[in-house]
Every structure is written in C-alpha cells, then in structure tokens.
C-alpha positions in Angstrom: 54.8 -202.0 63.5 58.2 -200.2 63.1 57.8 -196.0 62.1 59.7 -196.6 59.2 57.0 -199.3 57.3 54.1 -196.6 58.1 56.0 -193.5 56.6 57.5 -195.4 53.8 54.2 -195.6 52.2 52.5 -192.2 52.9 53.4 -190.9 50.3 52.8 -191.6 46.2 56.1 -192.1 44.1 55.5 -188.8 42.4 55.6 -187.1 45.6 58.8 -188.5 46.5 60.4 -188.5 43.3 60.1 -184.5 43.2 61.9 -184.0 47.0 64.7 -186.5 45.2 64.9 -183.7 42.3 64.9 -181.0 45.0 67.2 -182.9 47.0 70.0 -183.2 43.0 69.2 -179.7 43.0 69.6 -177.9 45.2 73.2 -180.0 46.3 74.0 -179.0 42.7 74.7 -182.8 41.4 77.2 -183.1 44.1 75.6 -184.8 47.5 77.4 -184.6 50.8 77.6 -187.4 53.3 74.3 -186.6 54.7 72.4 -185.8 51.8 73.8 -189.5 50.3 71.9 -190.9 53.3 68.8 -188.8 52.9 68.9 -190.3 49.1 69.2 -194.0 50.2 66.5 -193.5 52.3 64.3 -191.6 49.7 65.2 -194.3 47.0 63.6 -197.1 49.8 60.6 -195.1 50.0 60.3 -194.5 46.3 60.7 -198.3 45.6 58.2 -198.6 48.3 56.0 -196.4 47.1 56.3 -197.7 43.4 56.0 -201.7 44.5 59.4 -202.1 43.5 62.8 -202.7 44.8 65.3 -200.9 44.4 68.6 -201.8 42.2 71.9 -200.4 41.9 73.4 -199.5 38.3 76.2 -202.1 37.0 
C-alpha cells in the first residue's frame, strides 16, 4: 500500500476542510505556487475523505 492511500483517509472531511480555510486564509485569497499544490492535494483528501471525487468548476 502506497503512503498516500493510508493518509488520505485519516482524517474526517471536517478536519480537512478547516486546514483548506486556514490554508485561503492565511495566503489572503491569493495562493502561491506551493500553496496551489498543497490545495490540490488537500482537495484529493477531502474528496477522499467525503466518498467523493473531486470536480473542477466550468
């Protein structure tokens, strides 16, 4: 098993949906190259964490 399938589901949704609100805040709406990559990889555990997939807006 890969690390990535074991810590995408450690935590709940909620947990990981307030360090993505930490994450909008404290870049102050704008995200830098690395904190865009630290959202894509929060977004796959959220959707993980959620049973969903994750989809981008049209």
């Amino acid at each position: 098993m890969s690390p990535m399938s074991s810590s995408v589901s450690a935590r709940s949704a909620s947990e990981v949906n307030a360090e993505i609100r930490d994450l909008w805040q404290r870049s102050g709406g704008f995200l830098t190259p690395q904190d865009e990559a630290e959202y894509q990889r929060l977004l796959v555990e959220w959707a993980a964490a959620t049973g969903g997939s994750v989809r981008t807006a049209a």
